[in-house]
C-alpha positions in Angstrom: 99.5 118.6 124.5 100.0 115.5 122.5 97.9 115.0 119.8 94.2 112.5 120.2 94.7 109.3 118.3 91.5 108.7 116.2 92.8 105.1 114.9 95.7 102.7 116.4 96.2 99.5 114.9 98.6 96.9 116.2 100.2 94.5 114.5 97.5 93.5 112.3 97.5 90.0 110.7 94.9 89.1 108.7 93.8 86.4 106.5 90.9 85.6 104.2 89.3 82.2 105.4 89.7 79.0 102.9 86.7 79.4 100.3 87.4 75.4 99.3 88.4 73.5 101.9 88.9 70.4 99.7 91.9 72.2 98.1 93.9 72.3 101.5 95.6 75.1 100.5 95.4 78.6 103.1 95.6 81.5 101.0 98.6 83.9 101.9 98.3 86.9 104.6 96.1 89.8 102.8 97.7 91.8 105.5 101.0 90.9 107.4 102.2 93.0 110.5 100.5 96.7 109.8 100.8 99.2 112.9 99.8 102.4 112.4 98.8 105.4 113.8 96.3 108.2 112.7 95.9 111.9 114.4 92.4 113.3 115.3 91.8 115.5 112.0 94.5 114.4 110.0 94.0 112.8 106.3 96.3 109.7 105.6 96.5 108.6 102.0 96.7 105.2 101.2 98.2 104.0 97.9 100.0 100.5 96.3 99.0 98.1 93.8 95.6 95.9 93.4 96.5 93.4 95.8 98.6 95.1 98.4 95.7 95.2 101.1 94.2 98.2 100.7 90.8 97.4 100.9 91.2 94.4 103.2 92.5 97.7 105.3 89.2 100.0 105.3 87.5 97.0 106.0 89.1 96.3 109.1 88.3 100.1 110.3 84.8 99.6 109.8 85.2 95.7 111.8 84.0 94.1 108.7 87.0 92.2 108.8 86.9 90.1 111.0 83.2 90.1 112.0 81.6 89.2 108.9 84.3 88.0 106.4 85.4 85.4 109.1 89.1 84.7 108.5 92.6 84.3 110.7 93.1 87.1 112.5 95.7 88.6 114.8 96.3 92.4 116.6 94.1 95.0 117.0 92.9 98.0 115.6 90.9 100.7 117.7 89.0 103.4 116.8 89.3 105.8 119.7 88.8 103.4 122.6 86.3 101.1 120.5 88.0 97.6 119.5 86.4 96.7 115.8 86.9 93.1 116.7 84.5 93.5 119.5 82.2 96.5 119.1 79.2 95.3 116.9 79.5 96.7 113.0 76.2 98.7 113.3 77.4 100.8 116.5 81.3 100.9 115.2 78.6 102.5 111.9 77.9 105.6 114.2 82.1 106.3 114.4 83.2 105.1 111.6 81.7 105.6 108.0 83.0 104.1 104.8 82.6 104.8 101.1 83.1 102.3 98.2 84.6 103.0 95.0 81.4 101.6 93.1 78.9 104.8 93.8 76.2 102.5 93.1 77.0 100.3 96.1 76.9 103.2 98.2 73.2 103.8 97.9 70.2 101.7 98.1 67.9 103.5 95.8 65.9 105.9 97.6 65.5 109.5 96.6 68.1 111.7 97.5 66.9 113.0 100.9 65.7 109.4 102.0 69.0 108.2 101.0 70.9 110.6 103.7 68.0 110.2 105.9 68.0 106.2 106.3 71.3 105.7 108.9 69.7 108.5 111.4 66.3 106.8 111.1 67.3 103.3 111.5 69.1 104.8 114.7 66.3 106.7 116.0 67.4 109.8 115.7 64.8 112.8 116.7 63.0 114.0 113.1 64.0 118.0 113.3 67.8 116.9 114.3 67.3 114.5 110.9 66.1 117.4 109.3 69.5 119.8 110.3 71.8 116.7 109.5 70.0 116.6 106.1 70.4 120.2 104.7 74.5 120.1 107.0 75.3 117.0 104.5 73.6 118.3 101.2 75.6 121.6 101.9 78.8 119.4 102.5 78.9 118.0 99.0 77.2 120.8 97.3 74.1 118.9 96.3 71.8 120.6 98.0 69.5 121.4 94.8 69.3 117.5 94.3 67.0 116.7 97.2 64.2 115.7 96.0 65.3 114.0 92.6 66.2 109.8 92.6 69.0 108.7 93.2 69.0 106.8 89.9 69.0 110.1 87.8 72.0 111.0 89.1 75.5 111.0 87.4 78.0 108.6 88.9 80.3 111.4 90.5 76.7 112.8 92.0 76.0 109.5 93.6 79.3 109.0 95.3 78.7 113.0 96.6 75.3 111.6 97.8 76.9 108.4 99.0 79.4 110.5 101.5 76.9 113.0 102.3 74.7 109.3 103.5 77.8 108.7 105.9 78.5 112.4 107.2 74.4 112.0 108.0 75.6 109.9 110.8 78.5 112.4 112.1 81.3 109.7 111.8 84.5 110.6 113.6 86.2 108.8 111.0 85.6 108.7 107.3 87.3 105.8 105.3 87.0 106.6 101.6 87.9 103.2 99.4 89.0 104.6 96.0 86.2 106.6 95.7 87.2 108.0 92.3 88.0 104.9 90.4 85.3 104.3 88.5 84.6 107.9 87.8 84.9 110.3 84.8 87.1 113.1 84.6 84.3 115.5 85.5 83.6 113.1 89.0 86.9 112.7 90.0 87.3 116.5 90.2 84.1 117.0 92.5 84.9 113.7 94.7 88.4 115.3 95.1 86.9 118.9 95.9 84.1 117.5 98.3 87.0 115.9 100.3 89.5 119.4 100.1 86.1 121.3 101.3 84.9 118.6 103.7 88.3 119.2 105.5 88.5 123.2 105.3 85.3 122.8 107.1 85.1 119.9 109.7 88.8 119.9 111.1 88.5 117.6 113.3 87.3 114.9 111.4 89.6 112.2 110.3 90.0 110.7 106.8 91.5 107.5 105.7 91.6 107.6 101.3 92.3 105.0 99.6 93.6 106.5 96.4 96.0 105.2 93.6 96.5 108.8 92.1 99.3 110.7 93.3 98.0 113.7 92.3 95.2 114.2 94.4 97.1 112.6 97.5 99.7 115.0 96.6 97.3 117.7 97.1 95.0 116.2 99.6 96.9 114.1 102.1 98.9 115.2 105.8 100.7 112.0 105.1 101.3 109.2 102.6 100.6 105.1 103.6 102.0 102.6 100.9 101.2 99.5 101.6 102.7 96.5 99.3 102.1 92.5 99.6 100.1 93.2 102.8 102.9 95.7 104.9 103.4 99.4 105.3 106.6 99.9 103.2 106.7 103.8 103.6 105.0 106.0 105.2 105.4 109.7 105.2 104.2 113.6 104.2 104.4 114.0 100.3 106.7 116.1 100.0 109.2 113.8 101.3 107.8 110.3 99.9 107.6 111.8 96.9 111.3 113.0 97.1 113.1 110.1 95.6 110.6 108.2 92.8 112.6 105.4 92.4 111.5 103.0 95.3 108.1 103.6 94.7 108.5 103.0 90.9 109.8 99.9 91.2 106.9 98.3 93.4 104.2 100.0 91.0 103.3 103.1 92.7 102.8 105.9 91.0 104.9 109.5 92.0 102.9 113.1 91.1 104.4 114.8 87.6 105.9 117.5 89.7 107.5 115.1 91.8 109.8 114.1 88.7 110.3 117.0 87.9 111.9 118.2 91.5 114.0 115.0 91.2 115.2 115.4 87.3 116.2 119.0 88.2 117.7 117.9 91.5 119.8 115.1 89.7 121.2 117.1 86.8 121.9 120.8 88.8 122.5 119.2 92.1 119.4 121.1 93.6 116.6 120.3 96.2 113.4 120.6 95.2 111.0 119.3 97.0 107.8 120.0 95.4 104.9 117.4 94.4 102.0 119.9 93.4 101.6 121.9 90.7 101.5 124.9 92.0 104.1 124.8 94.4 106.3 123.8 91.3 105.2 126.7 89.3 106.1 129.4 92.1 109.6 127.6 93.1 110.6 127.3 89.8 109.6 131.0 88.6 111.6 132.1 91.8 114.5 130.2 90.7 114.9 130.6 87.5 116.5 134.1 86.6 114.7 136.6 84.6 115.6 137.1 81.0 115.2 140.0 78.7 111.8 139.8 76.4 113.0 143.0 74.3 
């Protein structure tokens, strides 16, 4: 059985609107002939330089783009048989959910359990099912001691953990995470990039669309690898094989996981093939590999 699409987007054009008319001068395509296709479950990274599109993107999963940016606009995306040029943004809200990488724009500055609470309430979900989604999202993120404290006492990787729990609240088929780890510590990045490796061990069939400029994490994290540059898809493809040959990538400004350099070093000076972009898959190949020497 062929696999369900969760998004399809056809030749997407898309351009900002004029924010000066008086200049007479249209700014240039912010994205410029992107078709894509994204599996029912599957996580497809998205990386390339500030300015490629990225975010113009997400917001065209979510039908911000067009609806309330305004703009030139041309193709389609769908989210399973919903058009986001035509389904109003709060319904398209119940399917698709997206996270910002500012965790302060993410919440509205509630406690935490009126934070997750707010999307099912403003859609009129029943109180006890409110009450299950609550304690399901909390668990999710592994905040589930932090319900009752502000929202504001949080750290900033606990407030983007909140801010996704918010959009799992409303059981999104699709959840489009914009750089969510940008402007976190160390310490945040790690639990934004576990959330997302539990969130998928647990809830299969939900699709995820990251946004992410390390390669590291979409190394680790990703079924497949989107790079996007001046507004196109120039490569698209599972890690292991995008991150095969650096030099492409390099030279638009993309960055290529440690291991990843190392498989092609080794594979350019001993004529191997590594393929390996994680740690730990480096680590094993390369004990394997290498022969065993004599300690005495």
């Amino acid at each position: 059985m062929a696999e369900s699409v969760a998004i399809r987007i056809d030749d997407l054009h898309y351009r900002y609107p004029v924010f000066d008319p008086e200049q007479g001068e249209e700014p240039g395509y912010a994205l410029a002939g992107v078709s894509l296709e994204v599996a029912e479950g599957e996580l497809l990274g998205i990386t390339g330089t500030t300015g490629s599109g990225k975010t113009t993107l997400c917001l065209a999963l979510n039908g911000l783009v067009p609806q309330q940016t305004g703009g030139t606009i041309r193709g389609d995306v769908w989210i399973g048989d919903w058009n986001t040029k035509r389904v109003p943004i709060p319904r398209l809200a119940t399917r698709v959910g997206v996270i910002f990488q500012d965790p302060e724009a993410n919440l509205i500055g509630l406690t935490v359990e009126d934070e997750i609470a707010f999307g099912p309430e403003n859609l009129g979900v029943d109180p006890r099912e409110i009450e299950e989604r609550l304690v399901w999202a909390l668990d999710v993120v592994g905040m589930a001691e932090a319900r009752h404290r502000s929202a504001s006492q949080l750290s900033g990787g606990q407030k983007q953990r909140i801010g996704i729990a918010s959009v799992l609240a409303m059981l999104p088929q699709v959840l489009v995470l914009d750089e969510p780890t940008a402007e976190l510590d160390p310490v945040g990045r790690r639990e934004i990039t576990q959330v997302v490796a539990d969130l998928r061990a647990r809830e299969a069939g939900m699709t995820v669309v990251m946004v992410e400029r390390d390669p590291d994490v979409l190394a680790r994290l990703a079924d497949r690898v989107a790079v996007l540059d001046e507004g196109r898809i120039v490569a698209i493809d599972e890690p292991h094989r995008l991150y095969r040959d650096p030099g492409p990538l390099v030279e638009i400004g993309v960055g290529v996981p440690a291991a990843a350099w190392i498989a092609a070093g080794l594979n350019a000076r001993s004529g191997t093939a590594f393929a390996f972009v994680e740690h730990d898959d480096a680590l094993a190949t390369l004990s394997g590999a290498l022969p065993e020497t004599d300690a005495r």
